[in-house]
VMD Tcl script that draws the C-alpha trace (Angstrom):
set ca {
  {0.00 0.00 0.00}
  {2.87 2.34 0.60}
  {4.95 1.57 -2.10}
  {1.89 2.29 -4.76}
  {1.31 5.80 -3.30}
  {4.30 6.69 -1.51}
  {4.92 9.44 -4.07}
  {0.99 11.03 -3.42}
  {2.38 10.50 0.68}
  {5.20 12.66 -0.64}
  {3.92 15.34 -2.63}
  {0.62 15.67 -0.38}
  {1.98 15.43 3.01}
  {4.20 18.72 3.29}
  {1.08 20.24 1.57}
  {-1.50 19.04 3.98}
  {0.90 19.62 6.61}
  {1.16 23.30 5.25}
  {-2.47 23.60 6.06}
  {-2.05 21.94 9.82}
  {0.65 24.53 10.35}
  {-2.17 27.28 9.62}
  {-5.14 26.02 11.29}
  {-3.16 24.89 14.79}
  {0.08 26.91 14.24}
  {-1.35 30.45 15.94}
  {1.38 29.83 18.20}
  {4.88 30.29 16.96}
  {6.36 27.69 19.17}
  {3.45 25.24 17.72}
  {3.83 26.10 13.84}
  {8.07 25.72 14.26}
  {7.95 22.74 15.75}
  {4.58 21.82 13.71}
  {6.31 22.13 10.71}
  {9.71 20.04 11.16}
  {7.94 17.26 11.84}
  {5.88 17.68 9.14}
  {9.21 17.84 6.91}
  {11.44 15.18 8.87}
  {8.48 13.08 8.06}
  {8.44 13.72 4.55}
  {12.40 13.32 4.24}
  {12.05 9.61 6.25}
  {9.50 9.01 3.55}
  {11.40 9.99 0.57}
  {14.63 7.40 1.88}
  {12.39 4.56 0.87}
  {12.67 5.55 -3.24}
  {16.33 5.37 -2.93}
  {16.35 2.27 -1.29}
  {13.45 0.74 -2.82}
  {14.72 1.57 -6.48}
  {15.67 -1.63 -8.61}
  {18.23 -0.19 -10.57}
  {17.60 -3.35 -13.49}
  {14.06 -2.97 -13.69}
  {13.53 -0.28 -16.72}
  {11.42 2.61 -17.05}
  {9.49 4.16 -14.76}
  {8.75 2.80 -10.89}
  {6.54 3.62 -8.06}
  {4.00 4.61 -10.53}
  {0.79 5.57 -9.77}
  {-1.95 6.41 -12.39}
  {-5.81 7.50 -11.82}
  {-8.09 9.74 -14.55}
  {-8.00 13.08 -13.88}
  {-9.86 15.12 -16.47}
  {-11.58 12.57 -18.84}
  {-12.11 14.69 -21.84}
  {-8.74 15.55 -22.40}
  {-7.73 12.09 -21.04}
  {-5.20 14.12 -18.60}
  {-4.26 11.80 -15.66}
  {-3.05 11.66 -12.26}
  {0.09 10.40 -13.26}
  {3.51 10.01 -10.70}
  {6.71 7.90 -11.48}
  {10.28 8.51 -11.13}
  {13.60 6.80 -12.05}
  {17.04 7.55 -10.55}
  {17.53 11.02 -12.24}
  {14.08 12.43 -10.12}
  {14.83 10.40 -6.89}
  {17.79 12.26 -6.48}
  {16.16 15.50 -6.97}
  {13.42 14.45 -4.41}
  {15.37 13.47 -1.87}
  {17.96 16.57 -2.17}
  {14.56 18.40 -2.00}
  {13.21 16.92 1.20}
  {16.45 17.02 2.62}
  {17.02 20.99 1.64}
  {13.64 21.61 3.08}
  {14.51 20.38 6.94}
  {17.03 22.24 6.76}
  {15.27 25.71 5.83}
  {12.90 25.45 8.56}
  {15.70 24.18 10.88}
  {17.31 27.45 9.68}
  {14.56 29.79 9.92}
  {13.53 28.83 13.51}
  {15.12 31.85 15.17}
  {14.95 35.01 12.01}
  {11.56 34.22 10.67}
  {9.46 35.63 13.92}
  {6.51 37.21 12.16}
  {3.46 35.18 11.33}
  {5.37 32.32 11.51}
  {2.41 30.25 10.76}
  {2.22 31.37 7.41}
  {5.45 31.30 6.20}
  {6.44 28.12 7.71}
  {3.02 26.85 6.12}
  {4.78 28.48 2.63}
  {7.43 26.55 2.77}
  {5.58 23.34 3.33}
  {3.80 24.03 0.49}
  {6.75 24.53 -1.75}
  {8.19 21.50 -0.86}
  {5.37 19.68 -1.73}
  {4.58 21.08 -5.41}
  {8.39 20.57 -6.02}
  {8.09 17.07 -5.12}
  {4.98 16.93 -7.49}
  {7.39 18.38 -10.74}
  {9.80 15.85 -10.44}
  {7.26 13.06 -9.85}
  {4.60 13.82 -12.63}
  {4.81 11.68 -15.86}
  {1.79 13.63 -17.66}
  {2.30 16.77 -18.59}
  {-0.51 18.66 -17.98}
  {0.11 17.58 -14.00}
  {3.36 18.70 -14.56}
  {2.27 21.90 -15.65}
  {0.36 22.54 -12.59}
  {3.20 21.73 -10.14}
  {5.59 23.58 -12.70}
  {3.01 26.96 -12.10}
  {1.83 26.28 -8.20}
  {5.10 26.18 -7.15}
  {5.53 29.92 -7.97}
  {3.05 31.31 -5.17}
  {4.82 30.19 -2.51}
  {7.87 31.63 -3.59}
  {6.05 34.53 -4.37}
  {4.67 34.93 -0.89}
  {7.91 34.12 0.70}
  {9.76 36.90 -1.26}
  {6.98 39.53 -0.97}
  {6.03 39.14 2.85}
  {9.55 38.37 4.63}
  {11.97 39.69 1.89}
  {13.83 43.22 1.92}
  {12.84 46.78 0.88}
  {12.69 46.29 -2.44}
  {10.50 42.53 -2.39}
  {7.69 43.64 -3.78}
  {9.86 44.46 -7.13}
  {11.67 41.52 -6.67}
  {8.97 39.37 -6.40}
  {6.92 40.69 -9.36}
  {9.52 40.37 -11.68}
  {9.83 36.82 -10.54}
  {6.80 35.87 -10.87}
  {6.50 37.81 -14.76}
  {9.42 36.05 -15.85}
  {8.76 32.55 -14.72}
  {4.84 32.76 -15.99}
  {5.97 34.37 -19.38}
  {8.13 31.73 -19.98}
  {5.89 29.10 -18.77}
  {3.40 30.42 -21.69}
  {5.16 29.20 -24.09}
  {5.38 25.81 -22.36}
  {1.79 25.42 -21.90}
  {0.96 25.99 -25.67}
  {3.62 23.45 -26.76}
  {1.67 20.83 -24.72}
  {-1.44 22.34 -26.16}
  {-0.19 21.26 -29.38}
  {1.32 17.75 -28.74}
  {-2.05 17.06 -26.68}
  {-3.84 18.15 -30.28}
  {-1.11 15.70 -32.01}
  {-1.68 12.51 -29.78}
  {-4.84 12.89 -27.62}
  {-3.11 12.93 -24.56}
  {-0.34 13.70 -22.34}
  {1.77 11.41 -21.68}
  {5.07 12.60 -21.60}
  {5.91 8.99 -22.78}
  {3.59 9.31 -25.88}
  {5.10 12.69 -26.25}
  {8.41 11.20 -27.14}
  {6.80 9.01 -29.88}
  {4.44 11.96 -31.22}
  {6.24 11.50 -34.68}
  {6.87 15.25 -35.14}
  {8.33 16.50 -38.59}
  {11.82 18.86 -38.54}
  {9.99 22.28 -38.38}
  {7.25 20.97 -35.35}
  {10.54 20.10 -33.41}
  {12.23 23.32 -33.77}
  {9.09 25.12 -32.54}
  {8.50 23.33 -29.90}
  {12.11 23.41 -28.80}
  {12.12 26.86 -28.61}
  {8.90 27.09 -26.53}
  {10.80 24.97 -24.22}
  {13.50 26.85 -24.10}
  {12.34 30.31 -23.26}
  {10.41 28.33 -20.26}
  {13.40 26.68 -18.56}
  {16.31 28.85 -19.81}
  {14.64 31.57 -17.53}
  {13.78 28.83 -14.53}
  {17.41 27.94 -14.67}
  {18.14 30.78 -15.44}
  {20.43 30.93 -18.58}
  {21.68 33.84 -19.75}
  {20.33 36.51 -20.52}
  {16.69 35.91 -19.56}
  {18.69 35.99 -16.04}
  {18.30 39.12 -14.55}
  {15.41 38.00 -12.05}
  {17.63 35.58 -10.04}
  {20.02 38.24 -8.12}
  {17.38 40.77 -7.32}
  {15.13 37.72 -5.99}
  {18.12 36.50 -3.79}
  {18.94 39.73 -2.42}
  {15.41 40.70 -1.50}
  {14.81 36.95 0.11}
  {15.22 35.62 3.20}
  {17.92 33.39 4.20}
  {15.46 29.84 3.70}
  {13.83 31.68 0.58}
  {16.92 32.31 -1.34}
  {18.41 28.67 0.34}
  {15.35 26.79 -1.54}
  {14.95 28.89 -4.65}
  {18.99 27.95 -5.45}
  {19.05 24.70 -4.07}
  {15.62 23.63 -5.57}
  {13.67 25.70 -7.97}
  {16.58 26.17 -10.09}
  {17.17 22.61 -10.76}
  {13.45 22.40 -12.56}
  {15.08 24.19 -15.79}
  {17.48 21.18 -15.91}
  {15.49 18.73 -15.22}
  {13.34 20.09 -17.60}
  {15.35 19.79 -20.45}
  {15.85 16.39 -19.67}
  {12.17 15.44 -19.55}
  {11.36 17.80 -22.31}
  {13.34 18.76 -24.84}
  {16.14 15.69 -25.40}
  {13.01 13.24 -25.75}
  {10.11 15.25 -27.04}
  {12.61 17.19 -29.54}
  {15.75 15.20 -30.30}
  {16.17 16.52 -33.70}
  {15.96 19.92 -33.12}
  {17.74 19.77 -30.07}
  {20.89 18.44 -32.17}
  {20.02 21.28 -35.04}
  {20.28 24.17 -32.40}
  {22.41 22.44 -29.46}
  {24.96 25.30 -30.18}
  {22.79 28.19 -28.87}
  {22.38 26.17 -25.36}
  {25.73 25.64 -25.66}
  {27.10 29.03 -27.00}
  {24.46 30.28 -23.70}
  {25.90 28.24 -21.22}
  {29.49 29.33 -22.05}
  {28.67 32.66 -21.50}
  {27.28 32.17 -18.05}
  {30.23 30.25 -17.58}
  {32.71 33.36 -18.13}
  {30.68 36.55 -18.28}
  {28.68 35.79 -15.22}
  {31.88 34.72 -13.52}
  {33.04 38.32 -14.22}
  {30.03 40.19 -13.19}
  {30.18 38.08 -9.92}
  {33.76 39.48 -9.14}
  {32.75 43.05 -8.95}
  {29.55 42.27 -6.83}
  {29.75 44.43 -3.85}
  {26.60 42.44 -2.00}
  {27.31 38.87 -0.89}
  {23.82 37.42 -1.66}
  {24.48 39.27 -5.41}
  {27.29 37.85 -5.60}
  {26.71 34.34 -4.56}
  {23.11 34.83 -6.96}
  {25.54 35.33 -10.15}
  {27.82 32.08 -9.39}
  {24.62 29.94 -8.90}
  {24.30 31.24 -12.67}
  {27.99 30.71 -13.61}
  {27.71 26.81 -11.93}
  {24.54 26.23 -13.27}
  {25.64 26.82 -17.08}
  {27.43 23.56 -16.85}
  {24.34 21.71 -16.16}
  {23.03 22.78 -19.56}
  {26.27 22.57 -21.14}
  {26.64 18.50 -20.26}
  {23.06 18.14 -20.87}
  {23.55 18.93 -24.47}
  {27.25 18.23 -25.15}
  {25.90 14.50 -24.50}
  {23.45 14.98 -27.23}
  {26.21 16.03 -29.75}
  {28.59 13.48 -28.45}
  {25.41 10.76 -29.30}
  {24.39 11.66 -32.17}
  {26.80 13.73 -34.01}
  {29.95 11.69 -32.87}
  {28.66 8.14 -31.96}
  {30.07 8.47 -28.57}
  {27.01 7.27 -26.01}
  {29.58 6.42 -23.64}
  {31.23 10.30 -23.73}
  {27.23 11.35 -23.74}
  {26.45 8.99 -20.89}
  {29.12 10.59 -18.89}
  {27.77 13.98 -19.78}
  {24.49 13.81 -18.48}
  {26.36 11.87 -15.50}
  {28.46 15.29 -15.26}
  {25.06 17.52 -15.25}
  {23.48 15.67 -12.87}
  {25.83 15.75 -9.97}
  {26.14 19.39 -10.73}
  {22.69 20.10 -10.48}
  {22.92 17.92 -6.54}
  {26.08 19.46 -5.96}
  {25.17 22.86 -6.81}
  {21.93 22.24 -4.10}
  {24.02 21.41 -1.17}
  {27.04 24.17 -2.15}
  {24.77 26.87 -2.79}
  {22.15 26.26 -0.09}
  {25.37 26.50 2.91}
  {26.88 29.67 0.78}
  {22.94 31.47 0.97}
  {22.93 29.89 5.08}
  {26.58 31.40 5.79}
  {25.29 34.51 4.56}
  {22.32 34.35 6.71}
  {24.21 33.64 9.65}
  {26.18 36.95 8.98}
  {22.98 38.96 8.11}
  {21.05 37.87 11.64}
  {23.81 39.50 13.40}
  {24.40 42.58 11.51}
  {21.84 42.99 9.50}
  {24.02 43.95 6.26}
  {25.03 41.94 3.52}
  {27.25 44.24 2.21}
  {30.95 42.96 2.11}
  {32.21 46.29 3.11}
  {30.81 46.19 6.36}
  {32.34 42.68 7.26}
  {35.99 41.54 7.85}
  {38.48 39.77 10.08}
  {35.10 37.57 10.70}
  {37.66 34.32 12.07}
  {39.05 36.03 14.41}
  {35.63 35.82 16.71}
  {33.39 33.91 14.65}
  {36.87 30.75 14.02}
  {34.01 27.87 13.50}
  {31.60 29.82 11.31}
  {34.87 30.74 9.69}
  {35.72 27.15 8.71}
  {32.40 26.15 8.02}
  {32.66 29.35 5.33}
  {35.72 28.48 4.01}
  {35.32 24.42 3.65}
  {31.84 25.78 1.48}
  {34.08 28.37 -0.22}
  {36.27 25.80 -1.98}
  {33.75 23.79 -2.43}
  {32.23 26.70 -4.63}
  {36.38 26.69 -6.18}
  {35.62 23.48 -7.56}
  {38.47 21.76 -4.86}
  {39.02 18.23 -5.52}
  {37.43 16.39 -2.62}
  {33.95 18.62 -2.88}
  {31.60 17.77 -4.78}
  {31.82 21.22 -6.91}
  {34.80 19.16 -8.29}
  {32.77 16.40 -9.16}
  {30.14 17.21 -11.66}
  {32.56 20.03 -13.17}
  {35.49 17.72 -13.62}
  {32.90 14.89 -15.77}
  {31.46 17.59 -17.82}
  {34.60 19.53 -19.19}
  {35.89 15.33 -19.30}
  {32.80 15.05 -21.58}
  {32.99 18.62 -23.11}
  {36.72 17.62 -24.64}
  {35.30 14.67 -26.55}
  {32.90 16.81 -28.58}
  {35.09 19.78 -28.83}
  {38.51 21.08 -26.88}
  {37.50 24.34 -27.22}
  {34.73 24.25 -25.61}
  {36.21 22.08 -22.88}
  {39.06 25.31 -22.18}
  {36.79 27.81 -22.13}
  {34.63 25.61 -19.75}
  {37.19 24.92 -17.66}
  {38.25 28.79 -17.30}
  {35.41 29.41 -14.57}
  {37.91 27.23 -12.28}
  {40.01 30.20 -12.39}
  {37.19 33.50 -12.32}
  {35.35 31.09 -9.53}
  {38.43 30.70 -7.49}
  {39.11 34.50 -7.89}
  {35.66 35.99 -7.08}
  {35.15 33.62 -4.05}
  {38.46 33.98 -2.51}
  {37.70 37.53 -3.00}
  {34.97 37.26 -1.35}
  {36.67 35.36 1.67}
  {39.42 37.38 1.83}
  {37.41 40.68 2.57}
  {34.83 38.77 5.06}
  {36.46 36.08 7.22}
  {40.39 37.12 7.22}
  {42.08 40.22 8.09}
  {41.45 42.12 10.92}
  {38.48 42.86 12.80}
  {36.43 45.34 9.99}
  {34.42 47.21 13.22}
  {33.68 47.25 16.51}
  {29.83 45.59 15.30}
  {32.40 42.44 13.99}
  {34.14 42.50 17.33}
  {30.90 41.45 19.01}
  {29.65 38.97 16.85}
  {28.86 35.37 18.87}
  {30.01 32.22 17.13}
  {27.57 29.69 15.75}
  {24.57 28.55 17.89}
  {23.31 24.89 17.98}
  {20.57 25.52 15.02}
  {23.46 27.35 13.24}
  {25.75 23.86 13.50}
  {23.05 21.85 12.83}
  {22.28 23.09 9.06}
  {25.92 24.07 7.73}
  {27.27 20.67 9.50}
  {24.83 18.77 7.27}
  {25.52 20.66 4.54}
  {29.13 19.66 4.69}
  {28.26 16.25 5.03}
  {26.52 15.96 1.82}
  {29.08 18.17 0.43}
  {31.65 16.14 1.46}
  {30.36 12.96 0.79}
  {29.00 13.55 -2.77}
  {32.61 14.98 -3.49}
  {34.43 11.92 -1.82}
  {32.06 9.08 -2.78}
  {30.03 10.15 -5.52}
  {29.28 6.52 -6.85}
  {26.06 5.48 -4.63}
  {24.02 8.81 -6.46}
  {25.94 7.68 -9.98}
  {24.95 4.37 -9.26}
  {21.47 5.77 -8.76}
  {21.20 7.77 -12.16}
  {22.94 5.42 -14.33}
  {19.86 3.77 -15.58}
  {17.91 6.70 -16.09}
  {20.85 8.41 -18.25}
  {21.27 4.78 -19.93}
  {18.09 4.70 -20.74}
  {17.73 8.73 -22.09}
  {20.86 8.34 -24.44}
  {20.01 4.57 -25.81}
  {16.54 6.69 -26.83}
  {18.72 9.47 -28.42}
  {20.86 7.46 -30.75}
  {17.53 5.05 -31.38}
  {15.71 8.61 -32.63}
  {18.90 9.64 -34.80}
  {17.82 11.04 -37.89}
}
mol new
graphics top color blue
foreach p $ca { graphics top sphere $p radius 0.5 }
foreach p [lrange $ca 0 end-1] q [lrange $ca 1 end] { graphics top cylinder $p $q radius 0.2 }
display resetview
């Protein structure tokens, strides 16, 4: 019984629990507490897909099917394979940690934004489970009014801009989306992302619809230059907004792509691969460059989730050139490989760079670099904890920002060596803008007397960065249990991409 609806128990408990948290929460102490076990519950739940996953057993699993809206033969359709478990679990995991972290700054209706984030976690869960498209759709749009209440209640002074151009950006783009599925609904009668992928589409269909993809997750990933939402809604945040929305939300573009536009569009995708690619290496390097001259930490740490994030679309189609132009599905295999651990790294590395920041901001209440330094000489394990995440963000070997880098340039050399240099460059700008960073914050002497009198982490504090490290640590050390994981997934996706060659 468990096992054939664990992913409804997933996707509906944080959201039912959202609504406990509002009708009992009143009390702050009630809706905190409320809350974590509400998403400790949902993590416990989400271990069984891992360990329940038969790796040999193709396709789809846990998959759960009921009628939905009859007419348009639209159903209630879940199922996941390696490549969405991991995403799941990073997501239930991410989440305990955002309320863990905003027990003590979030102390305004508490209720509600607890009950927010509950919510979120819930219709993020639903994107990666759905298999028909039309459910995805609604997870893909729900998802944004959480977010959108998040940013515009608790964020800064300038939220309600922020938040609105959020919100415009992420429902233009999702336009587009929703009348490519019109279409392929009007081409097979349903929608089935599975009968999607077998819609027999001509050459000019494909290239449409790729596009229509595009402009929707090129600006949820965000790829440059439909990119100019992500910093201002990170600086305008709070600290377990801006933790989710780069640890998360971001990762739906990718994923995305995956589900989307490599199956649905194969031929197009290999026609125009080299404007992805041509975008990604420019968030690679430019981005990297705007980053160094960022004077506000949360701006700056916004622009390198962009930089990292371009090699997630980068190995995502490098593996489609390396299949189908050059016959390589081992080289593509290894792509996709690459862009996947990015996209987990890039979740744990980003989501302790937005905390460290947070734990700065509850004490000062600025964000701007200026107003920080000579932070290890009375803040020495913060300062660690800061530093390990810092290199991790460098791309050191033994982090898992080394990882999913290292497998995509591997890949990116097989296609082309050019490509592979330049991608390998933002090992150098990331290095210099973080250590930048670091060296003007934690080292030096004490910036003020405000610095002099900042306490050292609390219990919460150690709690979230230490298991942040963990999985930063242990993805970078021993990244072969969540290879393991995706392997048949990404097996699977590039044995249907040299099947569908032209």
């Amino acid at each position: 019984m468990l096992a054939s609806h664990l992913l409804s128990l997933l996707i509906w408990l944080p959201i039912l629990g959202a609504i406990a948290v509002l009708a009992f929460g009143r009390e702050p102490g009630v809706a905190r507490w409320l809350s974590l076990l509400v998403a400790l519950a949902t993590f416990a739940c989400s271990i069984p897909l891992w360990t329940g996953y038969l790796p040999a057993v193709p396709g789809m699993q846990f998959v759960e099917s009921i009628p939905w809206i009859a007419a348009l033969k639209a159903n209630y359709a879940l199922g996941v394979d390696g490549i969405s478990i991991a995403l799941i679990v990073l997501t239930a995991f991410t989440s305990v940690l955002v309320i863990i972290g905003s027990w003590g700054p979030i102390d305004k209706r508490v209720s509600q934004y607890m009950a927010a984030m509950l919510a979120l976690e819930g219709l993020l869960i639903g994107v990666f489970a759905a298999t028909d498209a039309l459910l995805f759709y609604v997870f893909f749009e729900g998802m944004l009014i959480p977010m959108f209440i998040i940013i515009g209640i608790w964020g800064g002074p300038r939220r309600v801009y922020a938040t609105l151009k959020f919100f415009i950006y992420t429902f233009l783009g999702s336009i587009f989306m929703l009348v490519g599925l019109i279409y392929l609904h009007m081409k097979t009668g349903e929608f089935s992302l599975a009968a999607f992928s077998h819609a027999g589409l001509s050459t000019k269909e494909q290239a449409w619809l790729f596009f229509a993809f595009l402009i929707a997750f090129a600006i949820k990933v965000p790829m440059w230059p439909v990119h100019t939402w992500l910093p201002d809604a990170h600086v305008e945040a709070p600290t377990g907004g801006s933790v989710i929305l780069a640890a998360i939300m971001l990762k739906v573009g990718g994923y995305g792509f995956i589900r989307f536009s490599l199956p649905i569009t194969p031929d197009a995708s290999q026609e125009y691969a080299w404007v992805v690619v041509a975008m990604s290496l420019i968030a690679i390097v430019y981005i990297g460059y705007v980053a160094l001259v960022q004077e506000d930490m949360k701006k700056l740490i916004a622009y390198s989730s962009i930089a990292h994030m371009g090699f997630v679309t980068l190995g995502i189609f490098i593996a489609l050139a390396l299949v189908r132009s050059h016959g390589n599905p081992l080289g593509a295999r290894l792509a996709i490989q690459g862009a996947m651990v990015q996209m987990i790294s890039h979740g744990f590395v980003s989501g302790a760079m937005f905390s460290c920041i947070g734990v700065l901001y509850d004490r000062l209440h600025t964000r701007m670099i200026k107003d920080y330094g000579g932070v290890a000489n009375v803040m020495p394990w913060f300062a660690a904890f800061a530093v390990f995440f810092a290199m991790a963000n460098c791309g050191l070997p033994g982090t898992s920002g080394f990882v999913g880098e290292f497998i995509v340039i591997l890949a990116a050399f097989q296609d082309n060596p050019l490509i592979a240099a330049v991608a390998a460059f933002t090992l150098i700008i990331g290095a210099a803008y973080t250590l930048w960073l670091v060296k003007r914050v934690i080292f030096g002497a004490v910036g003020n007397e405000k610095v002099a009198k900042m306490q050292d982490l609390d219990m919460r504090e150690w709690v979230v960065l230490g298991a942040f490290a963990a999985g930063v640590l242990l993805v970078g050390v021993y990244p072969k249990p969540l290879t393991d994981l995706m392997e048949p997934a990404v097996l699977q996706l590039v044995q249907q991409l040299g099947l569908t060659k032209a």
